[in-house]
C-alpha positions as a Python dict, from the first residue, in 0.01 Angstrom:
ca = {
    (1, 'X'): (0, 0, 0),
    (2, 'X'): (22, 331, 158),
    (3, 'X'): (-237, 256, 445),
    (4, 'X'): (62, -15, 576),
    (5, 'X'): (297, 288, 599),
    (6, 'X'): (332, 419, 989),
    (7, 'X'): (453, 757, 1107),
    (8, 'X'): (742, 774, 1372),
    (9, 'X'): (1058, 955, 1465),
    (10, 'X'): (1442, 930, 1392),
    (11, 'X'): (1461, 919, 1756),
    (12, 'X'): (1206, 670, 1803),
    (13, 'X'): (1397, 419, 1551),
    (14, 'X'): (1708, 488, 1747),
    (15, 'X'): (1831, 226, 2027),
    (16, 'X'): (2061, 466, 2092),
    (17, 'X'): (2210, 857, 2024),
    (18, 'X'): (2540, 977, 2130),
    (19, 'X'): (2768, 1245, 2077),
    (20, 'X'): (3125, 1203, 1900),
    (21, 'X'): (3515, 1198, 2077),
    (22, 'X'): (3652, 1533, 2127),
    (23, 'X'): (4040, 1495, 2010),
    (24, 'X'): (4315, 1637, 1768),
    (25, 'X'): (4301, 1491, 1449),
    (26, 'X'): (4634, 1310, 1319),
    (27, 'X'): (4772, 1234, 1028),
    (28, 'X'): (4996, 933, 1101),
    (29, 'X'): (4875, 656, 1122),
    (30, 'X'): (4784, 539, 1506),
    (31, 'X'): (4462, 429, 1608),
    (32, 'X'): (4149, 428, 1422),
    (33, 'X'): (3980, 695, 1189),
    (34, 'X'): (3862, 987, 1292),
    (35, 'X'): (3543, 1092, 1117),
    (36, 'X'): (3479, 1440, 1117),
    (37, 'X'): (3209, 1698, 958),
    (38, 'X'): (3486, 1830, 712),
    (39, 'X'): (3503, 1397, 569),
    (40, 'X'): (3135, 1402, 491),
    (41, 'X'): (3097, 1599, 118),
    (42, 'X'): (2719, 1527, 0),
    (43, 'X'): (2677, 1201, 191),
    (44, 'X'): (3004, 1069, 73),
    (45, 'X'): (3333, 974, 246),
    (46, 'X'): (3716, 950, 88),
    (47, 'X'): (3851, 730, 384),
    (48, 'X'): (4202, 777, 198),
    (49, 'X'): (4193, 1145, 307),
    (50, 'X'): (4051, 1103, 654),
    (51, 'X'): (4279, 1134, 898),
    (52, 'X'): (4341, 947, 1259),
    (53, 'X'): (4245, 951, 1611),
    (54, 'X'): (4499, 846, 1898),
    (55, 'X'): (4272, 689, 2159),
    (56, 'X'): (4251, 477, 2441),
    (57, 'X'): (4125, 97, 2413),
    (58, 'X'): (3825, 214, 2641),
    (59, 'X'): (3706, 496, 2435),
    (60, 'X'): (3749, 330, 2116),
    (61, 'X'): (3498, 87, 2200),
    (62, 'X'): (3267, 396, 2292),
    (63, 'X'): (3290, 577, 1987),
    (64, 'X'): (3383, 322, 1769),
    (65, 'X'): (3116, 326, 1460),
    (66, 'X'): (2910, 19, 1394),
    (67, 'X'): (2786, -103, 1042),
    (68, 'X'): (2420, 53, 998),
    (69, 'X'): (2563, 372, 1180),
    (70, 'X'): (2415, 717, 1063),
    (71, 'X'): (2634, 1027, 1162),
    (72, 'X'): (2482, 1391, 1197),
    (73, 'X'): (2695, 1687, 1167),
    (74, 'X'): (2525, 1924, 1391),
    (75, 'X'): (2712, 2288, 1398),
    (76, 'X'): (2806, 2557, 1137),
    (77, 'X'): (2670, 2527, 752),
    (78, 'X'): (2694, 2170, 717),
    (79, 'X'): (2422, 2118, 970),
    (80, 'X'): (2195, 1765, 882),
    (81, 'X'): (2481, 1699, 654),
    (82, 'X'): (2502, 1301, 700),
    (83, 'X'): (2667, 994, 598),
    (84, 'X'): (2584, 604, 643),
    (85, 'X'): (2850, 382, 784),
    (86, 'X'): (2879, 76, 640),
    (87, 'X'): (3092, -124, 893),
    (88, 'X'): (3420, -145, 626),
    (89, 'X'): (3676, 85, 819),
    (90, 'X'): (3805, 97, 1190),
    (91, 'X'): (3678, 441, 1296),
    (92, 'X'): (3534, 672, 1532),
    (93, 'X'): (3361, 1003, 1492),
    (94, 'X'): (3433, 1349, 1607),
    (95, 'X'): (3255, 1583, 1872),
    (96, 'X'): (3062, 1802, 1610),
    (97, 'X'): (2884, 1449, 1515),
    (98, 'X'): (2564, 1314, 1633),
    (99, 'X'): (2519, 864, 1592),
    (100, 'X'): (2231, 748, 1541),
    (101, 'X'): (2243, 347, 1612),
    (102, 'X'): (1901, 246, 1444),
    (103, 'X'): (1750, -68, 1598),
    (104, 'X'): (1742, -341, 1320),
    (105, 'X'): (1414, -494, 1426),
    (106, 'X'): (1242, -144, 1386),
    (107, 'X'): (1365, -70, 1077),
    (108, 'X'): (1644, -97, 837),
    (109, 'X'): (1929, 139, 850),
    (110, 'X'): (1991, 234, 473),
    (111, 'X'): (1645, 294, 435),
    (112, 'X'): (1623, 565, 729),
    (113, 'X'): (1972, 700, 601),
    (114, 'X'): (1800, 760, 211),
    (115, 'X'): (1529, 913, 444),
    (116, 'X'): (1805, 1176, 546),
    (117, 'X'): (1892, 1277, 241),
    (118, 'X'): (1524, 1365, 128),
    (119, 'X'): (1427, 1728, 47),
    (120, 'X'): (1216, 1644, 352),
    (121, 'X'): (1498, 1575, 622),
    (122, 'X'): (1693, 1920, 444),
    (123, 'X'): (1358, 2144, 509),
    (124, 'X'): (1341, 2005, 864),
    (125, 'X'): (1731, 2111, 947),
    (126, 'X'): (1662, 2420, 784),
    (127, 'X'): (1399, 2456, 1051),
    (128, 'X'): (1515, 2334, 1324),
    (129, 'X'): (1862, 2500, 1275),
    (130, 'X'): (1892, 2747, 1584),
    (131, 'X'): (2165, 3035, 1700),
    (132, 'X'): (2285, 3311, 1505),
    (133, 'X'): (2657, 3328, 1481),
    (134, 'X'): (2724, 2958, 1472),
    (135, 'X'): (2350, 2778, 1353),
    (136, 'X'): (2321, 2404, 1437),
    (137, 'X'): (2102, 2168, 1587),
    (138, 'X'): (2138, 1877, 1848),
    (139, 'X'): (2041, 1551, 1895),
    (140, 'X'): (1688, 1578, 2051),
    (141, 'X'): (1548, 1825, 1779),
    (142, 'X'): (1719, 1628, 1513),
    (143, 'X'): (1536, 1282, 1652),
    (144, 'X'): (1214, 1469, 1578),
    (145, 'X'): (1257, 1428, 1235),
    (146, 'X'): (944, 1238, 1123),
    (147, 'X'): (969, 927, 896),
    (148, 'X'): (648, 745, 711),
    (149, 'X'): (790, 401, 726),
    (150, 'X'): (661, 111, 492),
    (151, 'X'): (659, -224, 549),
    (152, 'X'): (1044, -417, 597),
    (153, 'X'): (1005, -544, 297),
    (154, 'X'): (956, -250, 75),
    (155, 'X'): (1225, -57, 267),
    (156, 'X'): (1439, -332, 182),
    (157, 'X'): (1329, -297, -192),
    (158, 'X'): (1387, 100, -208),
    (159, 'X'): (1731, 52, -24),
    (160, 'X'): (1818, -169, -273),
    (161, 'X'): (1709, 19, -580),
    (162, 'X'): (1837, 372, -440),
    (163, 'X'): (2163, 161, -311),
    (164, 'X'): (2230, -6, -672),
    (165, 'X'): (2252, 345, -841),
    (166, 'X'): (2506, 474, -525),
    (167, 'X'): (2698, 177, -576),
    (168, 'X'): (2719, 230, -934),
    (169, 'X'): (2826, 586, -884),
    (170, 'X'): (3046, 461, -570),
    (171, 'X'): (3235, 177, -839),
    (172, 'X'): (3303, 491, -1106),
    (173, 'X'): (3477, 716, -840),
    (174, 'X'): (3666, 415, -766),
    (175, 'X'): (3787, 334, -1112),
    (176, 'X'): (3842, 722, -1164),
    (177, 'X'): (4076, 713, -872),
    (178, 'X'): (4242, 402, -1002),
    (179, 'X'): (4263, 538, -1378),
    (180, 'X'): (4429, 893, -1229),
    (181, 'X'): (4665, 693, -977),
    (182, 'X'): (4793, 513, -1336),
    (183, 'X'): (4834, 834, -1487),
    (184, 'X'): (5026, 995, -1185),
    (185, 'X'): (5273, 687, -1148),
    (186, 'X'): (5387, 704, -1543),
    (187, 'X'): (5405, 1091, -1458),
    (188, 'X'): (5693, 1009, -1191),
    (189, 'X'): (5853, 754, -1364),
    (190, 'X'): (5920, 921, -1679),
    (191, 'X'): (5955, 1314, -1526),
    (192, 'X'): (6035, 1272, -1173),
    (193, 'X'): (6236, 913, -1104),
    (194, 'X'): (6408, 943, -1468),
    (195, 'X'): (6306, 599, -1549),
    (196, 'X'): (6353, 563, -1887),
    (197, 'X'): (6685, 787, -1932),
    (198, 'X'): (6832, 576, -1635),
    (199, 'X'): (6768, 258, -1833),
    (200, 'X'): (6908, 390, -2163),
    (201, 'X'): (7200, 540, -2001),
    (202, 'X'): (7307, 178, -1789),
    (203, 'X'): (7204, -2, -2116),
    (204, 'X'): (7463, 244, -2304),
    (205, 'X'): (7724, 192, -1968),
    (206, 'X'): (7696, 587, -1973),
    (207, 'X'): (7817, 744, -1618),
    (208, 'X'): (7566, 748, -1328),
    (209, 'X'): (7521, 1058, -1086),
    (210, 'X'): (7620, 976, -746),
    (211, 'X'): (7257, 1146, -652),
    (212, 'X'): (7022, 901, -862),
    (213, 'X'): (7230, 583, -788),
    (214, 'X'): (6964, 459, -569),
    (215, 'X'): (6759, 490, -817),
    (216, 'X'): (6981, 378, -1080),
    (217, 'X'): (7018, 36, -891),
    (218, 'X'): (6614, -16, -916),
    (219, 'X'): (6618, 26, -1269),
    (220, 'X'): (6927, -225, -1271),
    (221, 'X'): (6724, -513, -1169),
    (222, 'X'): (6399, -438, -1367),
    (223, 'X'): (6635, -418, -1703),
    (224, 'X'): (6719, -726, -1561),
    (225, 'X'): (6407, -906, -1478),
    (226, 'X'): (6259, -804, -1772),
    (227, 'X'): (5993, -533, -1670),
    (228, 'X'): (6215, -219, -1781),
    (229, 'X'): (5977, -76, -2072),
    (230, 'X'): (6271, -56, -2338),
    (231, 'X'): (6022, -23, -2631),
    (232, 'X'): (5909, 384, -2447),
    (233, 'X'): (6283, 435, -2340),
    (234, 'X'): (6370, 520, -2740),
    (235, 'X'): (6194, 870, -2717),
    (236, 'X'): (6415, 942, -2370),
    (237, 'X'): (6793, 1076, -2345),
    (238, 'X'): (7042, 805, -2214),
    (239, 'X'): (7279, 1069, -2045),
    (240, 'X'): (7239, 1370, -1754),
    (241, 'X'): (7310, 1699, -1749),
    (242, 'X'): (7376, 1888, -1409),
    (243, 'X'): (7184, 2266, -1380),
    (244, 'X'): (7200, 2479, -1105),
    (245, 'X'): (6834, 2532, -1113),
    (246, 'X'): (6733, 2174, -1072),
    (247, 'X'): (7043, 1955, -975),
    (248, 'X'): (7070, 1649, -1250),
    (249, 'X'): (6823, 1637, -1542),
    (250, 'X'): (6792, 1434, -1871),
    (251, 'X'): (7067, 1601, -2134),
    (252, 'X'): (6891, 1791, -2441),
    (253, 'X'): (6592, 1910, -2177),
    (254, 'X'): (6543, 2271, -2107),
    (255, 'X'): (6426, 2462, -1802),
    (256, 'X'): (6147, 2733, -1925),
    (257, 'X'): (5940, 3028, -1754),
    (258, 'X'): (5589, 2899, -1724),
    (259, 'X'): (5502, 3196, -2010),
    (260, 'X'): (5707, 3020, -2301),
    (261, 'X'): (5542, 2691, -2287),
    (262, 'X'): (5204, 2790, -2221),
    (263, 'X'): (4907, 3038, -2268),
    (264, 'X'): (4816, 3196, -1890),
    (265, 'X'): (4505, 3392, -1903),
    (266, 'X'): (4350, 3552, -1578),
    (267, 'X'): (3935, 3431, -1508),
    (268, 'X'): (3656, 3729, -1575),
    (269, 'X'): (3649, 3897, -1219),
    (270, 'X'): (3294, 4053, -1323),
    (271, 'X'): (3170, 3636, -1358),
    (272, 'X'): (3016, 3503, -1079),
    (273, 'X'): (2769, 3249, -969),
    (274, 'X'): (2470, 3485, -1002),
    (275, 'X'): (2544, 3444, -1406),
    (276, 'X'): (2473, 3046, -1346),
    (277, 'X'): (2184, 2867, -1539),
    (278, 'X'): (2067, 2506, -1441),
    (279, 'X'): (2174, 2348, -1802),
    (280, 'X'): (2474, 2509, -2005),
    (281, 'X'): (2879, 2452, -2028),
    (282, 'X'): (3077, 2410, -1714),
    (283, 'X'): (3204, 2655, -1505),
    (284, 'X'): (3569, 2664, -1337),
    (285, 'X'): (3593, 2852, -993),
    (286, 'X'): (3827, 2826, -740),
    (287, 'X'): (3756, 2519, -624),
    (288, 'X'): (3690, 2340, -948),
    (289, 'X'): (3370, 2212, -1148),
    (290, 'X'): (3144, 2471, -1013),
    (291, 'X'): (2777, 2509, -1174),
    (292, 'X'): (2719, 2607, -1575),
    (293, 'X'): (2741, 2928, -1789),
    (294, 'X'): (2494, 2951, -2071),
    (295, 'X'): (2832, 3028, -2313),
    (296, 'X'): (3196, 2870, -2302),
    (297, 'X'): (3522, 3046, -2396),
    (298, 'X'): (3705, 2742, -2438),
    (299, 'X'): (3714, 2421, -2606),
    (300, 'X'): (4019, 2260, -2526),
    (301, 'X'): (4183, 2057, -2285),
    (302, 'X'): (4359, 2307, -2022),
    (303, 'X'): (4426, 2341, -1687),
    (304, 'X'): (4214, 2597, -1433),
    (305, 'X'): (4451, 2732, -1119),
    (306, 'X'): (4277, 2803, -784),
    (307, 'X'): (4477, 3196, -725),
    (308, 'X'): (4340, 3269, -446),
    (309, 'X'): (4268, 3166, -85),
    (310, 'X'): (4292, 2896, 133),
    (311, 'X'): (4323, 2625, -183),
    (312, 'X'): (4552, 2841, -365),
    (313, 'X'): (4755, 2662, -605),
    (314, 'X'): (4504, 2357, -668),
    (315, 'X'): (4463, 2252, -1035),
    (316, 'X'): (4187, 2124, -1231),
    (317, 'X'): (4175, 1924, -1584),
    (318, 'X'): (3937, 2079, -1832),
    (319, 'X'): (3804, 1954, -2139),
    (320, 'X'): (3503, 1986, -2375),
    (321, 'X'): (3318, 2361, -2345),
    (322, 'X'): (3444, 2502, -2059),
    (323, 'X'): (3486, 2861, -1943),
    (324, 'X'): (3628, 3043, -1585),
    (325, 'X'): (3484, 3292, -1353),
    (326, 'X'): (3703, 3522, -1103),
    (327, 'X'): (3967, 3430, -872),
    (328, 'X'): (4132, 3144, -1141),
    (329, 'X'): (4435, 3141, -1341),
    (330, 'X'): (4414, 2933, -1664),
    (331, 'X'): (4653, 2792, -1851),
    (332, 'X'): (4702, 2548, -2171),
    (333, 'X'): (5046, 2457, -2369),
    (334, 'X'): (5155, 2659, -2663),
    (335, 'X'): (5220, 2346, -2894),
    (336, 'X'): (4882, 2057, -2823),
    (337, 'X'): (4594, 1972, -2592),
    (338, 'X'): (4853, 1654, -2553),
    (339, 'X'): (5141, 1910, -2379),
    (340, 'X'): (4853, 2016, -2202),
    (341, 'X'): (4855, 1644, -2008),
    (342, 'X'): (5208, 1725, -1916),
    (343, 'X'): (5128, 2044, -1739),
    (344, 'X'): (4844, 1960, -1549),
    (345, 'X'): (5066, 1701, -1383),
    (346, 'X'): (5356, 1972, -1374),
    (347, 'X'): (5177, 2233, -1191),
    (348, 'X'): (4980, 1970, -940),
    (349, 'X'): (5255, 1904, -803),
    (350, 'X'): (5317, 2039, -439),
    (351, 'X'): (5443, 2369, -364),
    (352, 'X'): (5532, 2406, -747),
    (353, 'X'): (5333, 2792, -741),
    (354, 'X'): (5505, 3054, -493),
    (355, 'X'): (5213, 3223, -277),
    (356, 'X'): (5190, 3528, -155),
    (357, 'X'): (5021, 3650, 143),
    (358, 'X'): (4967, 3476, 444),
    (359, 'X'): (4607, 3567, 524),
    (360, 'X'): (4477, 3538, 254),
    (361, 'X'): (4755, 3333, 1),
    (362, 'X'): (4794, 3404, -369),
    (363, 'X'): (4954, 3352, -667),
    (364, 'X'): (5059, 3672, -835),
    (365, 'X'): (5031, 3698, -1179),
    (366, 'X'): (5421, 3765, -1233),
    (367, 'X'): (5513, 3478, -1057),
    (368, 'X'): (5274, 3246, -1208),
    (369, 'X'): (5434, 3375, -1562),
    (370, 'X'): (5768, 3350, -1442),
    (371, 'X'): (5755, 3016, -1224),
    (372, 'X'): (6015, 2804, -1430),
    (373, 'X'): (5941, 2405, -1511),
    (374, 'X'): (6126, 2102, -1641),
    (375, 'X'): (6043, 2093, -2017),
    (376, 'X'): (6123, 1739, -2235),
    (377, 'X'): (6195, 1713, -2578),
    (378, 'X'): (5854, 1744, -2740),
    (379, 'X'): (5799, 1415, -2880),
    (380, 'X'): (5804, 1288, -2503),
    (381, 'X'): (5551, 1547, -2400),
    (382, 'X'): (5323, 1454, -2692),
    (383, 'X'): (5363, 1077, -2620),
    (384, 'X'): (5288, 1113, -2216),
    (385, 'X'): (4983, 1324, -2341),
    (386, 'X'): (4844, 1055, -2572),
    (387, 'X'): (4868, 765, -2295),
    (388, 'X'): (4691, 923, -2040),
    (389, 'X'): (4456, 1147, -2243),
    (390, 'X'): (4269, 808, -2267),
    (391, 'X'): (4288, 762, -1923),
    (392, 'X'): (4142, 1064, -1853),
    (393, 'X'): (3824, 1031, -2100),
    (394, 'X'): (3774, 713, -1947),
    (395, 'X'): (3773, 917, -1626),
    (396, 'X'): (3544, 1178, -1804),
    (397, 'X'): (3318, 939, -1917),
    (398, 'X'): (3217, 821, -1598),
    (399, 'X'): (3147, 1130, -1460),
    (400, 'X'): (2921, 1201, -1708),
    (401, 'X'): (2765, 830, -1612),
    (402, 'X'): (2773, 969, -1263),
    (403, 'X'): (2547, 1307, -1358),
    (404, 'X'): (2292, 1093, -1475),
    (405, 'X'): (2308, 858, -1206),
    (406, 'X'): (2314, 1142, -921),
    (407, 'X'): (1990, 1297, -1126),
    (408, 'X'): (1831, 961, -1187),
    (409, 'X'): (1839, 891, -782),
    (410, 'X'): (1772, 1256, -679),
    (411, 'X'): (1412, 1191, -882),
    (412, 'X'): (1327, 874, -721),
    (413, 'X'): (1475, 934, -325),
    (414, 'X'): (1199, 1143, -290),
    (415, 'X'): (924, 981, -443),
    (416, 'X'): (996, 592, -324),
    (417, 'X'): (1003, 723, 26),
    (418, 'X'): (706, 881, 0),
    (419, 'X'): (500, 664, -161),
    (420, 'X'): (449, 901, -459),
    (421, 'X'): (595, 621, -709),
    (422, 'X'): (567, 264, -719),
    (423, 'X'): (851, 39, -617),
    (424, 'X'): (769, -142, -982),
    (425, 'X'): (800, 167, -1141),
    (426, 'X'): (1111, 268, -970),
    (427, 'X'): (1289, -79, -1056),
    (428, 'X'): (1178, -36, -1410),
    (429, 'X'): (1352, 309, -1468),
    (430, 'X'): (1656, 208, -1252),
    (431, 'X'): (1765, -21, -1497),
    (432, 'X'): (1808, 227, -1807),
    (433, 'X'): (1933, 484, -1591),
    (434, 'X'): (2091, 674, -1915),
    (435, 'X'): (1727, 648, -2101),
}
């Protein structure tokens, strides 16, 4: 019943508020995480990319985060942008961030968190959001924020039903990760560590280079113990050729420009988001999936280039109806959507595009044309590309799972916090989330 609802604060359902560890960011490994706005996309954090904070035993205890922990960015355009801790990693967070420690006896963390990510809490940042050059809000205006809070028990109830749809979409971007991790590891054993033409060429007592003996001696003792995959080594070479271009390499494999195995085109510069509907085909910017076009250009599997700016160089995997608006380069092989596999993982690797520019780097379209790869018999290429094409549909499938998820929660957040729709209701529709 709505009449058992009260009104309060964030602050008020706070034991306590503090402001994050001012520090350099590291990248090895010493000391705990180091949560910063950047980590926090949509109320989500990859703790593989976040980096780490040096720190002394004293202040690690101070800004250590705490299971039930709700971080605030509170500067620049990611102002109110938040994220729930949920006590499973050693970390700390960063100066631009604002904890919120919510006392468990007032009300339930996850429940004030969903709270935060109401159209609501986004209208009061908006608000509240203050300065003109560099916008943001701190801790005491964003404690205003009010909150109709319902009994324990139903919070409990809509943190579990809004919770059971994130975790659904959390267990999807886990197996995605897993399913692309598979795909990148047969990538660099077949094209990269020579796997396969290693074991054919010791099984045939052909000569080793002195440069991939180490490697040599690791495929020695899995031909031994049995885990040497001698059934996919029958496509592969079983000698090496030395080039000038790229030191030893399987014998009958050629080194190409990037224009003889594949179709570059350059993305419509007059395309931009203002052409965007809410439904339609996907849209490729620079920085990947980005909105819908009412028409497609493309329906293939191909690969979309990021050409300019600070992410120049980053790929993307396209499939189904697809089309690209300005500042991309894309690019699909001459032969099958399978080659196509073969690329992607070709051109994601680091530093493979020359960039131009140091303000503002980018890939010229010469070089892109003229940027020369490794390029297997085609029956390998073809037989890479059909293993992990089903890897990555699998991976395409649960995006698609996660659209309807993300749209499925989006409807409810707002209404099961508000009171507008019955918990009943809400458990009822959660279960057939792709109805």
């Amino acid at each position: 019943m709505l009449s058992e609802w009260t009104q309060t604060t964030l602050e008020a359902l706070s034991r306590s508020v503090s402001y994050g560890y001012t520090e350099s960011a590291s990248s090895d490994p010493i000391g705990p995480h180091f949560l910063r706005i950047t980590d926090i996309q949509n109320g989500v954090v990859d703790w593989s990319s976040v980096p780490y904070c040096p720190i002394s035993g004293k202040n690690h205890q101070k800004y250590k985060l705490k299971g039930g922990d709700i971080v605030v960015a509170r500067t620049g355009n990611s102002t109110g942008e938040n994220y729930f801790f949920a006590g499973d990693h050693d970390a700390v967070f960063a100066s631009y961030l604002i904890r919120f420690s919510i006392d468990e006896t007032l009300a339930l963390p996850k429940f004030v968190w969903y709270t935060m990510r109401s159209p609501n809490w986004w209208a009061f940042v908006n608000q509240s959001k203050t300065g003109s050059a560099q916008a943001g809000a701190n801790a005491k205006i964003l404690g205003r924020f009010p909150i109709d809070l319902p009994p324990v028990s139903e919070q409990s109830r809509i943190a579990h039903i809004l919770g059971s749809l994130d975790d659904k979409i959390e267990l999807n971007r886990r197996m995605n990760a897993t399913l692309i991790g598979m795909a990148q590891a047969l990538f660099k054993s077949w094209f990269v560590d020579f796997a396969p033409v290693l074991d054919n060429a010791l099984a045939a007592g052909n000569p080793i280079p002195d440069e991939l003996a180490a490697r040599a001696e690791v495929r020695r003792q899995a031909l031994a113990n049995g885990t040497a995959d001698r059934e996919a080594a029958k496509s592969f070479p079983d000698a090496f050729l030395e080039t000038e271009e790229f030191g030893w390499i399987p014998a009958g494999w050629n080194i190409h420009k990037m224009s003889d195995v594949a179709d570059l085109t350059w993305g419509d510069t007059q395309v931009t988001k203002k052409s965007y509907t809410a439904e339609g085909y996907t849209a490729y910017s620079a920085k990947g999936p980005d909105g819908f076009l009412s028409y497609y250009d493309f329906d293939k599997v191909g690969i979309v280039l990021s050409a300019i700016g600070s992410n120049s160089g980053q790929s993307f995997l396209a499939h189904g109806k697809w089309s690209c608006i300005k500042n991309t380069i894309r690019l699909w092989a001459n032969d099958s959507d399978d080659t196509s596999f073969y690329l992607y993982h070709v051109v994601s690797a680091p530093s493979f595009w020359p960039l131009r520019g140091s303000a503002q780097p980018f890939i010229s379209q010469s070089d892109a044309r003229n940027c020369r790869c490794l390029v297997p018999e085609r029956e390998i290429t073809r037989e890479f590309g059909s293993m992990v094409a089903d890897l990555y549909r699998k991976t395409w499938d649960n995006e698609s799972q996660n659209v309807t998820l993300c749209k499925l929660r989006d409807i409810l957040l707002p209404k099961l916090i508000t009171g507008e729709l019955s918990i009943a209701d809400a458990e009822q529709l959660s279960q057939s989330p792709t109805a």
